[in-house]
VOKOL-892195 format. One line per 8 residues: number of its first residue (from 1); for each residue x, y, z of C-alpha. Coordinates in pm, whole numbers, plus 50000, padded with zeros to 5 digits. Example, Ala and Ser with C-alpha at 12.3 -4.5 7.8 and 13.67 -1.06 7.14 Angstrom:
% VOKOL-892195
1> 51230/49550/50780  51367/49894/50714
This chain:
% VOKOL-892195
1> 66068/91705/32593  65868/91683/32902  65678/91941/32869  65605/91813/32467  65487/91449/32655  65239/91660/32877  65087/91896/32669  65042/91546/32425
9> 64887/91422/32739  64674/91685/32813  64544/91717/32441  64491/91340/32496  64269/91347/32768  64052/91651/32679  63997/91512/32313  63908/91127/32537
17> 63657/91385/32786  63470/91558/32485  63434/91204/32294  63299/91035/32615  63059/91386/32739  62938/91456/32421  62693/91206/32359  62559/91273/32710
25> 62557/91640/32617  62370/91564/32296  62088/91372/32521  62074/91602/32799  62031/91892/32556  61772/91712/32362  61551/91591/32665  61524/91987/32722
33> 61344/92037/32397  61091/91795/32441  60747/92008/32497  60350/91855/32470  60238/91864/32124  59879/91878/32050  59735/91663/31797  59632/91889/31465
41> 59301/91880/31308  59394/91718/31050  59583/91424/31257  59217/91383/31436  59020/91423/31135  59259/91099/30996  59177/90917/31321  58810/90967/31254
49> 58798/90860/30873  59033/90586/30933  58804/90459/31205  58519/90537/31049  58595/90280/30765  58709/89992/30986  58394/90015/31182  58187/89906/30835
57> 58499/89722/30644  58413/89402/30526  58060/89390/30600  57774/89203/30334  57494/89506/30218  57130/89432/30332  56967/89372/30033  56643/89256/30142
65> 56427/89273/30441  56604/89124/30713  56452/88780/30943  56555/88727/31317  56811/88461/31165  56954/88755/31020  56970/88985/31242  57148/88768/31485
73> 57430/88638/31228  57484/89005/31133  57550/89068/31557  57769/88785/31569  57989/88914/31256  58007/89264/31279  57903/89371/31628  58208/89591/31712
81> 58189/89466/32115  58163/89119/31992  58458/89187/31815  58624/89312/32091  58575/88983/32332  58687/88778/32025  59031/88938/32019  59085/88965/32388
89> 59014/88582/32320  59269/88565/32074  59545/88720/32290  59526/88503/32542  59543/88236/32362  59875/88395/32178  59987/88449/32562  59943/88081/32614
97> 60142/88003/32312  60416/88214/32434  60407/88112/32778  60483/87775/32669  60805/87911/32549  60944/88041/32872  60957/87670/32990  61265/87589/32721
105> 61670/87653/32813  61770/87983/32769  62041/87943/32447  62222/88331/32451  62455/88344/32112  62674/88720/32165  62937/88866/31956  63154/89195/32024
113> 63441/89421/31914  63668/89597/32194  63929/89888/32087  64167/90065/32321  64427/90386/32225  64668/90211/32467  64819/89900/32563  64659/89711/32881
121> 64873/89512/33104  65104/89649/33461  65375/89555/33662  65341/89284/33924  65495/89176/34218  65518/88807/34385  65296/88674/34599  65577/88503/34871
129> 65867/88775/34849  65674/89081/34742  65914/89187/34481  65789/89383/34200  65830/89341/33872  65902/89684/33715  65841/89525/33330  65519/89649/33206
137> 65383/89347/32971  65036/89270/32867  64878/88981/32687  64554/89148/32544  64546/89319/32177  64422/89688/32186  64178/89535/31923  63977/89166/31928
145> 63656/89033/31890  63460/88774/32066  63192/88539/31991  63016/88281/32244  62676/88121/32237  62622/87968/32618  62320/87739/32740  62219/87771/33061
153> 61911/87581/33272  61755/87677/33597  61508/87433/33786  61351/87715/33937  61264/87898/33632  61153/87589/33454  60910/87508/33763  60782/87851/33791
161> 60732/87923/33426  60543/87565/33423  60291/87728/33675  60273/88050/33475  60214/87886/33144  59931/87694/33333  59772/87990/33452  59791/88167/33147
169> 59639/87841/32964  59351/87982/33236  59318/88288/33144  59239/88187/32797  58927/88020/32902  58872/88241/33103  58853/88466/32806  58645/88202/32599
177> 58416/88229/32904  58391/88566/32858  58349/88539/32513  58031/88327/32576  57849/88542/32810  57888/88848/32576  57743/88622/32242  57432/88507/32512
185> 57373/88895/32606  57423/89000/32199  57147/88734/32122  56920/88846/32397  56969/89222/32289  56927/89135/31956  56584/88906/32018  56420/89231/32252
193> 56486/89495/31950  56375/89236/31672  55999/89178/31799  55993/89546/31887  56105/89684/31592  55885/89443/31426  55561/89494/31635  55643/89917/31536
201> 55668/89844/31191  55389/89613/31120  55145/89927/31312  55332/90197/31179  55083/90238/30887  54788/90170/31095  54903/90410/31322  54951/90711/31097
209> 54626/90660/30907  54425/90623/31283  54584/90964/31402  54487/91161/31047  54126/91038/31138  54168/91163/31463  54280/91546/31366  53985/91542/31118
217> 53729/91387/31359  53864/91655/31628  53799/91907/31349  53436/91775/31258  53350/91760/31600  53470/92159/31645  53304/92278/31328  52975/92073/31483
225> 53010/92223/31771  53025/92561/31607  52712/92501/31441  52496/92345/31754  52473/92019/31584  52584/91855/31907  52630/91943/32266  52933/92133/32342
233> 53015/91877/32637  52938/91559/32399  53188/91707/32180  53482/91791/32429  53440/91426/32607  53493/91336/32215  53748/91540/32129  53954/91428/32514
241> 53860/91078/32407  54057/91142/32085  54292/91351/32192  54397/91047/32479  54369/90778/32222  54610/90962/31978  54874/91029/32302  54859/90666/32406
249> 54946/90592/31991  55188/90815/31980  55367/90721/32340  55313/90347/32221  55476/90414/31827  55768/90575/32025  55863/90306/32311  55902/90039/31988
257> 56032/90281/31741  56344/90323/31931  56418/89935/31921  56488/89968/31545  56721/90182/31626  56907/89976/31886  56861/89700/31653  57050/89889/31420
265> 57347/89951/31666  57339/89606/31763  57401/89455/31386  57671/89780/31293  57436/89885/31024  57624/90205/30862  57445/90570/30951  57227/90606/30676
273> 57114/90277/30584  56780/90221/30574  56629/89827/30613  56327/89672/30700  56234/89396/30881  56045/89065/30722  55724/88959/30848  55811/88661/31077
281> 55556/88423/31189  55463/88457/31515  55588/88132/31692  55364/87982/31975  55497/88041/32312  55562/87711/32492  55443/87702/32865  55688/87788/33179
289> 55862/87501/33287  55777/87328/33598  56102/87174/33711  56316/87414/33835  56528/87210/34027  56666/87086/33725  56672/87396/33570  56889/87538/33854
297> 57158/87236/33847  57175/87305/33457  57234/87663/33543  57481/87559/33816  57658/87326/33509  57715/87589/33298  57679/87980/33372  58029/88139/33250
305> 58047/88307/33574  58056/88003/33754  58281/87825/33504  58470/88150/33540  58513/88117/33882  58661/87758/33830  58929/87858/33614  59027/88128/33898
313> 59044/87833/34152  59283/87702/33983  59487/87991/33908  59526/88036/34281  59620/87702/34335  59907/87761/34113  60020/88071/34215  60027/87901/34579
321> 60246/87633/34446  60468/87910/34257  60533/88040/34604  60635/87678/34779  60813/87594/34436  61037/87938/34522  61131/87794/34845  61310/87481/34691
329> 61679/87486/34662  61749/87589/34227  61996/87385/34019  62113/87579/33741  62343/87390/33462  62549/87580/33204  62736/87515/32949  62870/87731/32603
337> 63143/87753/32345  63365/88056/32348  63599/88229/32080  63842/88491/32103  64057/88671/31843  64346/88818/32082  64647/88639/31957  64826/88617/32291
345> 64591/88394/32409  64728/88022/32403  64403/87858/32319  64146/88083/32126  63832/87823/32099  63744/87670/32429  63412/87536/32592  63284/87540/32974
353> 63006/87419/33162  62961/87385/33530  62664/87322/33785  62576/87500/34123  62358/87457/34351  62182/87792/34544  61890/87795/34865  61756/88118/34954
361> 61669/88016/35331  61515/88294/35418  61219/88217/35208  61110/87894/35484  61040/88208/35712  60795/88273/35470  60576/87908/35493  60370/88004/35787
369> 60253/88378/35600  60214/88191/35324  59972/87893/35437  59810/88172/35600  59763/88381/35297  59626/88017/35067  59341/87969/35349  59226/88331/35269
377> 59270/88325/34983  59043/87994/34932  58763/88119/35174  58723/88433/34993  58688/88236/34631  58445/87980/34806  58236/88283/34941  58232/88444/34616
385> 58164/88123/34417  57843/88068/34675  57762/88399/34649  57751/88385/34274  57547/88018/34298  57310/88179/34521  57192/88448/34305  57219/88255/33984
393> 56953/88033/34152  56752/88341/34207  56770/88439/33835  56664/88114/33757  56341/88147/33943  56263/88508/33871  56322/88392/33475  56094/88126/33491
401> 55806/88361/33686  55894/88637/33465  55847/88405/33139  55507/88269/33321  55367/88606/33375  55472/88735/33037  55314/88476/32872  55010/88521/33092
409> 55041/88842/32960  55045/88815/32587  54740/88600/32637  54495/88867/32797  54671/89136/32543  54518/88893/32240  54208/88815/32407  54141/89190/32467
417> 54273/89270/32097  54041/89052/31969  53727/89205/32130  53890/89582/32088  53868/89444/31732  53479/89301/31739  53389/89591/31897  53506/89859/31598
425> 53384/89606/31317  53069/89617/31561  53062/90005/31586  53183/90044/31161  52836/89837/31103  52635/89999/31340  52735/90387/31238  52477/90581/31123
433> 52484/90959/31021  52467/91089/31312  52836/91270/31406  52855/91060/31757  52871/90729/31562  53138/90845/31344  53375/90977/31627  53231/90672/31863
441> 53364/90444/31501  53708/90629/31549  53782/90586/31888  53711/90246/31894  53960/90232/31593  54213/90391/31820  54138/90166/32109  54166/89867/31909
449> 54501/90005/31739  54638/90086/32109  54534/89725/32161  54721/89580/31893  55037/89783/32044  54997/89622/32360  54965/89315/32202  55286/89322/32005
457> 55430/89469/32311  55330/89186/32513  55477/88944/32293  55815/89072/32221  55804/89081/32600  55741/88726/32587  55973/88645/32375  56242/88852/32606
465> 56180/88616/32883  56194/88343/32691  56495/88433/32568  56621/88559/32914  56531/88248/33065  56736/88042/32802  57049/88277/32903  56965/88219/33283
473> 57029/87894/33206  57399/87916/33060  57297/87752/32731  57489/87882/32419  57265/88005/32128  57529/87798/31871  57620/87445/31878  57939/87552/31785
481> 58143/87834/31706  58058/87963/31363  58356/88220/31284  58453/88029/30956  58107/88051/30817  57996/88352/30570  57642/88535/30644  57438/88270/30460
489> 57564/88009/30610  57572/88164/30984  57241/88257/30897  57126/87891/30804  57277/87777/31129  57097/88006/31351  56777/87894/31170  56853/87570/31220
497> 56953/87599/31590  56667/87831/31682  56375/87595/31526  56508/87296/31731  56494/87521/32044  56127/87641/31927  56046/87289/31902  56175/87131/32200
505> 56154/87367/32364  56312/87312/32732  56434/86933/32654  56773/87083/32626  57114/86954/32585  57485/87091/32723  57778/87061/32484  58019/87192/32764
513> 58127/86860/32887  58247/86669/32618  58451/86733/32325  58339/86685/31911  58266/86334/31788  58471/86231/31507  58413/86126/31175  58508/85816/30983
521> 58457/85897/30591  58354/85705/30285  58296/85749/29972  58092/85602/29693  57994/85618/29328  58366/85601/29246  58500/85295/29041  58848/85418/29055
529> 59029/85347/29324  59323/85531/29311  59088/85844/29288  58851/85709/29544  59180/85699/29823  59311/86065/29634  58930/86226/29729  58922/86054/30047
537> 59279/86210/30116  59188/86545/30017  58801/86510/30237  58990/86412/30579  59248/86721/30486  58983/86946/30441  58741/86856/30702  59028/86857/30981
545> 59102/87209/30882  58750/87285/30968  58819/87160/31307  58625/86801/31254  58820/86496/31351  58886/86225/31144  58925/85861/31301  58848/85604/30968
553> 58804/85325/31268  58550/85424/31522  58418/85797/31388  58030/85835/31304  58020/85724/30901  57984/86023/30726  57906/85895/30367  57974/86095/30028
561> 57788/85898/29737  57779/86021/29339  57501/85990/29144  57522/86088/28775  57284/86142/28508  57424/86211/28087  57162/86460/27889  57258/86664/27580
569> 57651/86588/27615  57643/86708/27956  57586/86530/28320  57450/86592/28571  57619/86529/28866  57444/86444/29201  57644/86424/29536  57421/86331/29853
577> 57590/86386/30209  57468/86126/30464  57572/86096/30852  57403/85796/31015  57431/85835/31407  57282/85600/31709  57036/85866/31748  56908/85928/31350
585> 57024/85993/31034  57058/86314/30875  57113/86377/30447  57132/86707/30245  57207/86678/29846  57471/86921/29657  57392/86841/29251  57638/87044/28988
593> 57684/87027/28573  57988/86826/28480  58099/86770/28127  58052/86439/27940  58389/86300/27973  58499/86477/28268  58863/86483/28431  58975/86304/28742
601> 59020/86655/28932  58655/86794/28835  58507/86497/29034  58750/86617/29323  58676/86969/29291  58279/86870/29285  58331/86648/29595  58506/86926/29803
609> 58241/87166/29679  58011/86947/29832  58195/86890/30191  58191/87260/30216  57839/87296/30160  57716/87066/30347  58002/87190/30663  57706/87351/30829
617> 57485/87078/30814  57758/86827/30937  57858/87013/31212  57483/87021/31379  57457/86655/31345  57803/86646/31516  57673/86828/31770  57354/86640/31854
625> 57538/86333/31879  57772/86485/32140  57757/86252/32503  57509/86542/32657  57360/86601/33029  56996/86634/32942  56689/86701/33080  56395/86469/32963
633> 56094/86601/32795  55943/86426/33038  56041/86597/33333  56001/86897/33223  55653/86986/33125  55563/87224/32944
């Protein structure tokens, strides 16, 4: 029999050894197998397709030649770096989100199931006579289940993930920052390949016909050289002369027939696609600015660096108050509601809570270090900020200079264009038949083409350092952010924004410092009132989830008003979109085709057709009446 009980034991414990060693077994063997596997061809040539059609997804086809409005709404939408900023933008402010979440109690609901082959439970023996009780008993089932959900609170993790959440709420603008500098470099890119590109393409024709002259003037001049009708060293100066003119062409048709290219790159146009650019007017280039001191407190105001560099201040400081916050003693309170199948218990639902109090002391040793370490840590920030302040005042003067010189520039390149110009419509009217008039008619073709390279050179240069100078200065090239808007309407923004800028030039305005004016709507034209309230319901919905604030009491009026006019059992139906300001007033019209007797909803659906047409337009008003640090056209001549 007792042999029987230990061979039962022994088959026991080896079947309890191989259930408990072979899972390990299992893992262990398997972690031996694992080798490198190269991806296949086909996995890469996947990668590539799939890429390949996310880079171009989504994107409107150029179906016309494309303006400088264009160009730069087609960066801002599909540039893929752009793209890139405006997600790392978007995570952080998802981090923020969930960083606000570590802040809350922790509330932990658990359930389990617990099986033994045996009985728990032992002998035991007193505690004042030390006599054992030889009676096994237990008071556990070999099988129960439990279930619990516990709350627990600590002040130390509250206080710490306060701090945490506030830094990460700086890192998002920190991103947004970011964000900004990379849209004022995509503009400024974008602006240098335009006029380039442009400049190439308006000579490009020129060009080609001037160099097929050339060849065949280099030709006459050999063949007349062949046959003594001119001096051999008349026609090799001739011939150099050409043969320099045509280099200089060529070297000039190649330095602006890259930017079309880059242009290309910049705006994500698809290999293959051909455009073209429209023939925009040339604006005229405002003079350099004379104030600089107030250009350099501007630039001081609102350079993301700088702004940057803010938002890091205050990280610090919050990481330095993470570290005293440690040092505090931490209450932690808990409290949950327990269950428990096991039927020898005497009360299977029961609740508990309790309170405690804990001090890590060693952390005071740390106060000294850490003082230590905050005064570093602030000098180095301060050093870097000046640092940063200093040379951002540099750029400020080297942009203005730069923009001075360029423009100083432009204006000998289109003086000396215009008498390279007089002096071939001089030498076309003076040629004769003698061969040195025709080749002298030719080369002062070529000179005057060169000319008109330098020229367009010279003012896409200008342009750059006009455009550079307006990025020295922190300004952003949107009033607001236009990610909601399609093409067109991005488009008509841009327009908007960039013919104010032409026009004031540098009387400029900062919309960092102040948030979005709010609206107060009203509408009229509608006799109804219960439909007048319904469309003013469903105008403050929509125009709040475009981001514009509604406050009926104190907003700027913002005015809907219907018009309608009946012809041939139809009507025509003529909203006009008015925001009256302190500063001006502002209209655009949206007119549609309604039907004689029209439904309540078609005059709603009209009126929100409206609103969204006229969202661009409302938002720059919105913006110019923003409070706004300016500098007066008066002080800054230009």
């Amino acid at each position: 029999m007792k042999a029987l009980l230990s061979k039962r034991f022994f088959t026991e414990a080896k079947t309890r050894s191989w259930c408990f060693n072979a899972p390990i077994f299992c893992l262990v063997l398997g972690g031996c197998t694992v080798s490198p596997q190269l991806a296949t061809q086909n996995e890469v040539r996947d990668r590539v397709a799939a890429d390949t059609a996310k880079m171009f997804e989504n994107q409107e086809a150029i179906s016309g030649p494309i303006t400088l409005d264009e160009a730069l709404a087609r960066a801002l939408k599909y540039n893929l770096d752009f793209r890139l900023k405006n997600m790392e933008s978007a995570l952080a402010l998802g981090l923020n989100e969930l960083s606000k979440f570590d802040m809350l109690p922790r509330v932990l609901a658990s359930a389990g199931y617990s099986q033994r082959n045996n009985d728990s439970g032992g002998s035991s023996y007193g505690i004042e006579d030390g006599l054992e009780s030889l009676r096994p008993s237990s008071s556990q089932e070999k099988s129960y289940h439990t279930e619990s959900i516990e709350f627990s609170w600590n002040s130390l993790d509250f206080g710490v993930s306060y701090y945490r959440a506030r830094q990460q709420a700086d890192q998002y603008l920190i991103a947004e920052e970011r964000r900004r500098k990379v849209v004022q470099g995509l503009f400024q890119d974008v602006r240098a390949s335009y006029w380039r590109a442009l400049g190439a393409q308006r000579l490009e024709q020129k060009v080609t016909t001037t160099i097929a002259k050339i060849e065949r003037a280099i030709d006459q001049s050999t063949e007349a050289q062949a046959q003594q009708i001119i001096a051999p060293v008349t026609a090799l100066n001739y011939q150099r002369a050409l043969l320099d003119a045509a280099y200089m062409l060529n070297k000039r048709r190649q330095d602006l027939a890259y930017a079309k290219s880059e242009l290309a790159a910049l705006m994500n146009v698809p290999a293959g696609v051909t455009f073209s650019l429209a023939d925009t007017q040339e604006h005229t280039l405002p003079a350099a600015p004379n104030n600089i001191n107030q250009l350099e407190e501007m630039a001081l105001l609102q350079r993301p660096e700088l702004r940057e560099e803010d938002f890091r201040k205050r990280i610090t400081a919050d990481e330095t108050r993470k570290q005293i916050l440690s040092m505090f003693p931490a209450i932690n309170l808990n409290y949950g509601l327990y269950q428990d199948s096991n039927k020898y218990l005497y009360n299977n639902e029961w609740s508990q809570g309790g309170i405690s109090l804990s001090w890590n002391l060693m952390k005071l040793a740390s106060i000294p270090s850490l003082n230590d370490s905050r005064e570093e840590q602030e000098k180095a920030d301060t050093a870097r900020r000046m640092a940063l302040s200093m040379a951002i005042l540099t750029q400020v003067r080297i942009s203005v200079e730069r923009y001075r010189l360029a423009a100083s520039e432009f204006n000998l390149a289109d003086k000396a264009t215009d008498v390279d110009h007089r002096l071939s419509q001089y030498a076309r009217d003076a040629l004769s038949s003698k061969m040195d008039s025709e080749l002298e008619v030719i080369r002062t073709e070529a000179k005057a083409l060169l000319g008109d390279y330098q020229r367009a050179n010279a003012y896409a240069n200008s342009q750059i350092a006009f455009g550079r100078l307006y990025n020295t200065l922190g300004f952003d090239p949107l009033p607001y952010d236009g990610d909601n808007l399609d093409l067109a309407q991005l488009t008509t923004l841009i327009s908007e924004h960039r013919t104010q800028l032409q026009t004031n030039s540098f009387s400029l305005k900062s919309h960092l410092f102040g948030h979005q004016a709010n609206v107060s709507i009203r509408v009229h034209g509608i006799d109804d009132p219960v439909l007048k309230n319904s469309m003013t319901e469903q105008l403050v919905t929509m125009l709040e989830r475009n981001n514009i604030k509604v406050d009926q009491a104190v907003g700027i009026p913002l005015t809907f008003s219907l018009s309608r006019n009946n012809m041939n059992g139809l009507q025509k139906a003529l909203w006009v979109v008015k925001m009256d300001s302190e500063n001006n007033s502002n209209s655009v019209e949206y007119e549609t085709t309604l039907p004689q007797n029209a439904r309540a909803s078609t005059y709603e659906a009209s009126l929100l057709a409206a609103a969204s047409a006229s969202l661009p337009s409302a938002r720059t008003w919105l913006s110019q009446s923003l409070p706004t640090t300016q500098l007066s056209a008066q002080s800054v001549e230009m």
